[in-house]
C-alpha positions in Angstrom: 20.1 -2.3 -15.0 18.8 -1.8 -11.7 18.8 1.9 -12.1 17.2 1.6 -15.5 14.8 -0.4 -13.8 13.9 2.1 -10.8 13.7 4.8 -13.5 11.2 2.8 -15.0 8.9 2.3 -12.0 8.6 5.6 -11.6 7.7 7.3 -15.1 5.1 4.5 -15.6 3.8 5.7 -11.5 4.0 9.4 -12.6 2.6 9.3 -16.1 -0.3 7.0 -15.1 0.9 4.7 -18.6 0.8 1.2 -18.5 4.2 -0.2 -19.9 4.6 -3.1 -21.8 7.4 -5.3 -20.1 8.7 -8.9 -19.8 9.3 -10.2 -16.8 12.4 -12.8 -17.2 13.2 -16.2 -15.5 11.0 -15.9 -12.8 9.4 -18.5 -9.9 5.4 -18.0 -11.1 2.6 -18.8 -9.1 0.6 -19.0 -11.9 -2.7 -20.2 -9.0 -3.9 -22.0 -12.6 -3.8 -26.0 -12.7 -0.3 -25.0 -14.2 0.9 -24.9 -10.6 4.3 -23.3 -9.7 6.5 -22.9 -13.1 10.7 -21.8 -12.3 12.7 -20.0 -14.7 9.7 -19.0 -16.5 8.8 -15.4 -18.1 5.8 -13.4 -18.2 4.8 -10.8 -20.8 3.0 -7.8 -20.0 1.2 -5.6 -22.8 -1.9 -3.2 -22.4 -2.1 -3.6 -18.9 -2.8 -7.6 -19.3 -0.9 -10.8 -19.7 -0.1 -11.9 -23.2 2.0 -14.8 -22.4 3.5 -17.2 -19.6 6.8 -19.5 -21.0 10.4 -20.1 -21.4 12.3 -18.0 -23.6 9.7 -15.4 -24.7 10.2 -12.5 -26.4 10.3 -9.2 -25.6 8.7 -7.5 -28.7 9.2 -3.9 -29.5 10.0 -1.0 -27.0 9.2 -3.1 -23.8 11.0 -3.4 -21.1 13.2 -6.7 -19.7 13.1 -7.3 -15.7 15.3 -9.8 -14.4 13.6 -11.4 -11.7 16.9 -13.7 -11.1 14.7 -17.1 -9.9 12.4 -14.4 -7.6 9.0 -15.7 -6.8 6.5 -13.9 -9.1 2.4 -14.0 -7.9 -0.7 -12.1 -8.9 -1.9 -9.2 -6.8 -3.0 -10.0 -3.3 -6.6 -9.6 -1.6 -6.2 -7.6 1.3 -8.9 -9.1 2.9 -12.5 -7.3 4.1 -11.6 -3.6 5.0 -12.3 -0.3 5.3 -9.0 1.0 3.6 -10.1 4.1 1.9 -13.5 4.4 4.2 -11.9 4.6 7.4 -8.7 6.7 8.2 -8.4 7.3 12.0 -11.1 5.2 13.8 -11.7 7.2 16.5 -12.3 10.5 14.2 -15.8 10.3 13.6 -15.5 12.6 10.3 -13.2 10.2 8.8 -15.3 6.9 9.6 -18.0 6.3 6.7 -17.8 2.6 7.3 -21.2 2.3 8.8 -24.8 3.7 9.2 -26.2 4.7 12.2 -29.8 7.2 11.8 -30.1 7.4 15.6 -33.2 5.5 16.2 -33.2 2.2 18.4 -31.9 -1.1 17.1 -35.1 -2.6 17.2 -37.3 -0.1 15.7 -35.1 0.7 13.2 -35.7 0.6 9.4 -33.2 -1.9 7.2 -31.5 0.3 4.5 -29.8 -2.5 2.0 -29.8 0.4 0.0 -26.4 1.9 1.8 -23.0 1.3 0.0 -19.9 1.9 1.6 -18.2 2.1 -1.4 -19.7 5.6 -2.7 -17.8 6.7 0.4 -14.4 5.1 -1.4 -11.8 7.7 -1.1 -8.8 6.6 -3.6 -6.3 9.1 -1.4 -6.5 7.3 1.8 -2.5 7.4 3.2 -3.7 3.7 3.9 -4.2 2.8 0.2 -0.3 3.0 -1.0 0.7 1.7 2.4 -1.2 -1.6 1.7 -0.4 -1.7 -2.2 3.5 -1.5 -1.9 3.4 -4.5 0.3 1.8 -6.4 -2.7 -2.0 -6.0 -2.0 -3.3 -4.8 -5.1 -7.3 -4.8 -4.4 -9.4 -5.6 -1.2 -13.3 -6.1 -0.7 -15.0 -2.1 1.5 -17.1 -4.2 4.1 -20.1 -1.9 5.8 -20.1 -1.8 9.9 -23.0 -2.3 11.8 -23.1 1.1 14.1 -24.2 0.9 17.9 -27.3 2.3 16.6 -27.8 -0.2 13.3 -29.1 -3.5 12.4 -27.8 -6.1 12.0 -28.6 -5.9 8.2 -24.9 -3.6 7.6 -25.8 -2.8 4.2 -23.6 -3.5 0.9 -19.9 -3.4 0.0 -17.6 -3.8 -3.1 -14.2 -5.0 -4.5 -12.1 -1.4 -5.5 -8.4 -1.8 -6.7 -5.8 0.0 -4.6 -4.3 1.7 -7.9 -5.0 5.5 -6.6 -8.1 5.4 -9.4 -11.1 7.2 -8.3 -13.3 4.4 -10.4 -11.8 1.8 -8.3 -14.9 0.0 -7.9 -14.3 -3.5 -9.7 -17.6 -4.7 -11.7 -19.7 -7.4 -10.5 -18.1 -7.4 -6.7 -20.8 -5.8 -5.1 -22.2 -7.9 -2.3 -24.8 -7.9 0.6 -23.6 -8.0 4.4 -25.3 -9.5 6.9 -23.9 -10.6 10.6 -25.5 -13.0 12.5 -25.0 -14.6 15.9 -24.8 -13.9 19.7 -22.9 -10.3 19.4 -26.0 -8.7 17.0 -29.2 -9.6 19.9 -28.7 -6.3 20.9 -29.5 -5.3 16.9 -32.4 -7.8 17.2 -34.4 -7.4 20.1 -32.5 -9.6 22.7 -32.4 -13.2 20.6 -30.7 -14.7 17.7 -34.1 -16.2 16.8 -35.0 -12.6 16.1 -32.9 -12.1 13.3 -33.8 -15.3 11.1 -37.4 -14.1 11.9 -36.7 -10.6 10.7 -34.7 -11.9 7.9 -37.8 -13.9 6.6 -40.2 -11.0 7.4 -37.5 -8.9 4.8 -38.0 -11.8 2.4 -41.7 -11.5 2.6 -42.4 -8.1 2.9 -39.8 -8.2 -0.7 -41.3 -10.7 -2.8 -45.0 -9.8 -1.7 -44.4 -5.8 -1.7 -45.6 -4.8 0.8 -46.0 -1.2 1.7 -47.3 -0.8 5.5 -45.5 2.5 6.6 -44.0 -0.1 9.5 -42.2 -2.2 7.4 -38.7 -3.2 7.5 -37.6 -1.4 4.5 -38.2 1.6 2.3 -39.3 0.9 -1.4 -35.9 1.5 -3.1 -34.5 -0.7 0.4 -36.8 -3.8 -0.9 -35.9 -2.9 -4.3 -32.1 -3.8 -3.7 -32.9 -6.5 -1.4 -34.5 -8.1 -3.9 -31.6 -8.1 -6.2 -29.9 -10.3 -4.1 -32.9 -13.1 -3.3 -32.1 -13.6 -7.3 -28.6 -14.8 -7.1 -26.9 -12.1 -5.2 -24.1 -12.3 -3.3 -24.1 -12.3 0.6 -21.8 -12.1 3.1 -22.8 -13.8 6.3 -20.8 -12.7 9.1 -20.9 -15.6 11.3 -19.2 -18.2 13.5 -20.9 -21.1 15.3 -21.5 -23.8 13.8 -25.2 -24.4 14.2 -25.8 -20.7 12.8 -23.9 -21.6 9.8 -25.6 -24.5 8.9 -28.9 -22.4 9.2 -27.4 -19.8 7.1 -26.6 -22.3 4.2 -30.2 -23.5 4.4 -31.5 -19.7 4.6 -29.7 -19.1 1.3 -30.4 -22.1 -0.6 -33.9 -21.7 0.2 -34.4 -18.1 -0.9 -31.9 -18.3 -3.8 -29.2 -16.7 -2.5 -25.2 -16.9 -3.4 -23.8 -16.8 0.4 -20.2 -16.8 1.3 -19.3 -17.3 5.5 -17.5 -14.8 6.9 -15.4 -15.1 10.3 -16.5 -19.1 10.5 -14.2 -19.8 13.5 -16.4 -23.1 14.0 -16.5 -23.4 10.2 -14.2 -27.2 10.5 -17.2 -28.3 12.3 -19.6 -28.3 9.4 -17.0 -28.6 6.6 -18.6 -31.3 4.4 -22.0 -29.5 4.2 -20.0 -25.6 3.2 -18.2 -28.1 0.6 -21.7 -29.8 -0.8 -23.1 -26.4 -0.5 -20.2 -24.8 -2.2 -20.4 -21.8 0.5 -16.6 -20.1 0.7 -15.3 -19.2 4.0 -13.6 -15.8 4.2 -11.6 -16.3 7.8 -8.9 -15.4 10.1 -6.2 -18.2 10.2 -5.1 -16.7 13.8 -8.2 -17.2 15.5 -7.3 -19.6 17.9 -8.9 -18.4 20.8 -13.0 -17.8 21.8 -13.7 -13.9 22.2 -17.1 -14.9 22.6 -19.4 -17.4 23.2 -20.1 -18.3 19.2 -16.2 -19.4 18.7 -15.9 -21.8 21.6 -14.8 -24.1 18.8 -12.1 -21.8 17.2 -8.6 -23.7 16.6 -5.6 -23.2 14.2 -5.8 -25.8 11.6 -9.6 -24.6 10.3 -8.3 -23.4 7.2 -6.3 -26.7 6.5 -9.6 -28.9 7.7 -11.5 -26.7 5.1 -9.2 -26.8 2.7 -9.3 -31.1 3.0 -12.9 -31.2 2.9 -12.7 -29.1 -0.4 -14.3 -25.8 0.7 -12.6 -22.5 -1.1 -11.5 -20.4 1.6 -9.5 -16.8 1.3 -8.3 -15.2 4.3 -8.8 -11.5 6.1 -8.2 -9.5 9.3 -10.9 -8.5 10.9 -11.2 -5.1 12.3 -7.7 -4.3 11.1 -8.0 -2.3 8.2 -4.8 -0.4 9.4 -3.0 -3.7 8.6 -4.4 -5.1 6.4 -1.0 -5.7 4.5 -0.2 -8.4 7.2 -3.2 -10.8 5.8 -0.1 -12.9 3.6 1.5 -13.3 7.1 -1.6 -14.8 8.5 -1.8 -17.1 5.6 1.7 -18.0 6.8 0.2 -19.6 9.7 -2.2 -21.3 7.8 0.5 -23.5 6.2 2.3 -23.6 9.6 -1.1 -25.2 10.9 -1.0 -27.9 7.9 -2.3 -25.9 4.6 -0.4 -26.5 1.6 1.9 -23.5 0.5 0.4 -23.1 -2.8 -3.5 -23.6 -1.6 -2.5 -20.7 1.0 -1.1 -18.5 -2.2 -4.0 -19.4 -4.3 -6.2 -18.5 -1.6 -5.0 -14.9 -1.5 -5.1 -14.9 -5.6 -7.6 -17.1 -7.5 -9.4 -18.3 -4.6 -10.4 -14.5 -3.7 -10.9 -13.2 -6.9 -13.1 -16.5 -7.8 -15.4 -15.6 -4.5 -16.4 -12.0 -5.5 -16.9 -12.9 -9.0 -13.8 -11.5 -10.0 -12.2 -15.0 -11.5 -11.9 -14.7 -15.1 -9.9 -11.2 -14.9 -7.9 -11.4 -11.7 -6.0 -13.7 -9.4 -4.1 -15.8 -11.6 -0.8 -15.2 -14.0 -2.5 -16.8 -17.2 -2.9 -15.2 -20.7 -6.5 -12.8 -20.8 -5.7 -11.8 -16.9 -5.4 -7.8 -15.3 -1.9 -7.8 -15.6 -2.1 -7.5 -11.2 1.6 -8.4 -10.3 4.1 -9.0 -7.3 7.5 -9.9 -7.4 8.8 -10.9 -4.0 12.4 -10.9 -2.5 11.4 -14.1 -1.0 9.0 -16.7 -0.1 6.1 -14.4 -0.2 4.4 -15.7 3.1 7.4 -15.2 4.9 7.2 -12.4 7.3 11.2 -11.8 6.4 10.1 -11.1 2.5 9.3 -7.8 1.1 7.3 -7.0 -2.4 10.4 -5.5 -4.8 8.0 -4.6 -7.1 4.4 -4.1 -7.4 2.2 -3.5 -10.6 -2.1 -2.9 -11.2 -3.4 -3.5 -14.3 0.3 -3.4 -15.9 1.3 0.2 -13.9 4.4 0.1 -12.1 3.3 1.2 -8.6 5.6 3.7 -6.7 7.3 1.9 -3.8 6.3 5.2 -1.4 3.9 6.0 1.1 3.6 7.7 3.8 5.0 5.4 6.6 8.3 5.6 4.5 8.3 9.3 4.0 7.8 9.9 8.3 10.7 7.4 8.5 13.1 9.0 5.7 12.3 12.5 7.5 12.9 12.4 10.9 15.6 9.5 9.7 17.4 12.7 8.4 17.1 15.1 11.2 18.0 11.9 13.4 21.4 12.0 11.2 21.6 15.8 11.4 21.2 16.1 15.7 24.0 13.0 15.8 26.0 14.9 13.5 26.0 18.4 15.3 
C-alpha cells in the first residue's frame, strides 16, 4: 500500500493532474467551529474538498490513503517572505525584494506603484524546500532599501505549487513600516512619517500634480486604491505607534493589519475593538531596539484572550521560513491554546489576506491545500508525510535532500574503498 501510495505522489507531481483521493481515518484540524474531529475521512475531487465524515466513500477511480489516526491540517502560511524574490541575500542580482532609485531618503519620490510580486520566480530552490515541510502558500513582502522610504511598496499571497500564476486573487496588500528604525527614511523623526503619510493622503484625494510631490500620477493612482478599503500592512511595534496607526486607518478608510507588534499585549483591547490582526513573531522575547522594550513571550496568548486574530511569521528569515509552525510551538508553550496556534497558521491567515472562504480550513467548498503530519504538527520532532496544493500530490524533493542523498553516497563510497 505504501508503495502504491509513493507511486501515486509522484505521477500526480510529474503530470501536474490533480487526483481525486480519500483520505481515511484521520485526526482533522478542520480550523472550522467543527474543531478537531478523530478517525474522520476527507474526500478530495477536482482539486477541492467534497466532503469531511466517518465512513465516506471513495467513489470511482480515486485513491484510499490511510492516514492510521495521523493528524491531518490545511496548508500552512509560511509567514511574510521573500521565498521566490530573494535567493542568496548577499547576491544583489538575486535580491528583487526591494526598491532603491539612488536618490536620498528624504527627497525621494513614494512609488506604491512597486510590486514585489511581478518579480515572483516559481523556481526558487527555496519554494519546494518550504512546501515539503507543509507550507503550501506565504504572503512576498517588499523591503525598504538603504536608499527607500519608508512607504516599501505592495506585496501578494502566491502558492508555493511551482505555478508561474502563483499570485492568489484578492491578497494584494500595501506595506508600510513605521517607528524608530525608518527616521532615517523620514528626515530624522517618527513625527515625519505620519506627516508625510497625511501629505500622501492629501496630495491623493485632492490630485495634486506639483512636479515636487510625493508620488507620480499612476503612484497616487494605486495609493488611492487602498484609502478605499485596501489592505495595509503596518510594520510596527511600540505601542503608542500602534494605537496611532489604528486611528490613521480608521480615519482615512483603511483595512490595516500590525505587523511585528512586539508591544502589541499592551494595546490589546483597542486591536480587538478595532479588529486590527497582528502578524508577529512568537520568539520575540527580547528588545533589538528601542520600539520593543515591551517584547515578552506570552503576546500571542494575551492577544489571543483579548480576542485579536493573530497569525505568526519570521522576520527576515525567508531561508526558513518552514520553521514558522515551530515558533507557533512556542506560542502554546507560552500559554496559547494548541488549536488557536493551528488555526492561526490556517484559517486565521487565510482570513487576514482575504483568502478565507477558499483556503485555511478542511471544510466542503475549500482549495483542497493539505498536510498530513507524522506527528503533533507543532512539534519540532514531526515531519509533513505528505503534502498536497489545490489537490496535487507534491514531490517530497528539493534540493537540500538531493546535496544530502549525493555526497550521502560518495560518503558511503570513500568508507567503502
Amino acid at each position: 500500500m505504501r508503495t502504491l501510495i509513493a507511486s501515486l505522489l509522484v505521477v500526480c507531481a510529474s503530470n501536474a493532474i490533480a487526483q481525486d483521493f480519500l483520505i481515511r481515518g484521520a485526526t482533522v484540524h478542520t480550523a472550522t467551529s467543527k474543531g478537531t474531529l478523530t478517525d474522520t475521512d476527507v474526500r478530495i475531487r477536482d482539486g477541492k474538498i467534497q466532503s469531511v465524515g466517518s465512513g465516506l466513500a471513495a467513489g470511482d477511480g480515486a485513491v484510499i490513503i490511510d492516514a492510521k489516526g495521523r493528524a491531518l491540517t490545511a496548508g500552512m502560511f509560511a509567514g511574510l517572505s521573500t521565498i521566490g524574490v530573494q535567493e542568496v541575500s548577499q547576491e544583489e542580482t538575486t535580491n528583487d525584494a526591494s526598491l532603491g532609485l539612488g536618490a536620498p531618503a528624504y527627497e525621494m519620490q513614494w512609488r506604491p506603484e512597486f510590486d514585489v510580486s511581478t518579480a515572483y520566480n516559481s523556481r526558487s530552490v527555496i519554494v519546494p524546500v518550504t512546501r515539503i515541510e507543509g507550507m503550501t502558500w506565504t504572503v512576498l513582502t517588499p523591503g525598504t532599501a538603504e536608499s527607500g522610504n519608508f512607504l516599501a511598496g505592495q506585496g501578494a499571497a502566491v502558492t508555493l505549487d511551482g505555478r508561474r500564476d502563483a499570485v492568489i486573487d484578492g491578497s494584494r496588500s500595501l506595506f508600510i513600516n513605521l517607528g524608530g528604525q525608518m527616521n532615517s527614511h523620514s528626515g530624522g523623526s517618527r513625527a515625519a512619517q505620519w506627516m508625510l503619510l497625511e501629505q500622501a493622503v492629501h496630495e491623493t484625494r485632492n490630485r495634486v500634480t506639483d512636479e515636487k510631490a510625493l508620488m507620480h500620477p499612476l503612484g497616487r493612482e494605486v495609493f488611492g486604491r487602498y484609502l478605499s478599503g485596501g489592505r495595509v500592512i503596518f510594520n510596527v511595534d511600540r505601542a503608542g505607534d500602534i494605537v496611532k496607526t489604528i486611528a490613521f486607518a480608521k480615519r482615512y478608510g483603511i483595512k490595516p493589519v500590525i505587523a511585528g507588534g512586539a508591544e502589541a499585549w499592551v494595546v490589546a483591547d483597542e486591536l480587538a475593538e478595532a479588529k486590527v490582526p497582528v502578524i508577529l513573531d512568537p520568539l520575540t522575547n527580547l528588545p533589538n531596539t528601542f520600539d520593543q522594550i515591551g517584547a515578552r513571550l506570552d503576546n500571542a496568548a494575551l492577544l489571543h484572550k483579548a480576542g485579536v486574530k493573530i497569525t505568526f511569521t519570521q522576520f527576515e528569515d525567508s531561508h526558513n521560513a518552514r520553521k514558522v509552525r515551530q515558533t507557533a510551538g512556542n506560542a502554546v508553550a507560552h500559554g496559547m491554546p494548541k488549536e488557536a496556534a493551528i488555526t492561526a497558521l490556517t484559517a486565521d491567515a487565510a482570513d487576514i489576506f482575504g483568502l478565507g472562504a477558499t483556503r485555511g480550513r478542511i471544510a466542503p467548498g475549500q482549495t483542497a491545500d493539505l498536510v498530513l503530519w507524522s506527528g503533533d504538527p507543532l512539534d519540532v520532532t514531526s515531519l509533513a508525510d505528505h503534502v498536497w496544493i489545490a489537490g496535487e500530490a507534491v514531490e517530497m524533493r528539493s534540493r537540500q535532500l538531493e546535496l544530502r542523498d549525493r555526497y550521502f553516497q560518495r560518503l558511503k563510497q570513500s568508507t567503502a574503498n
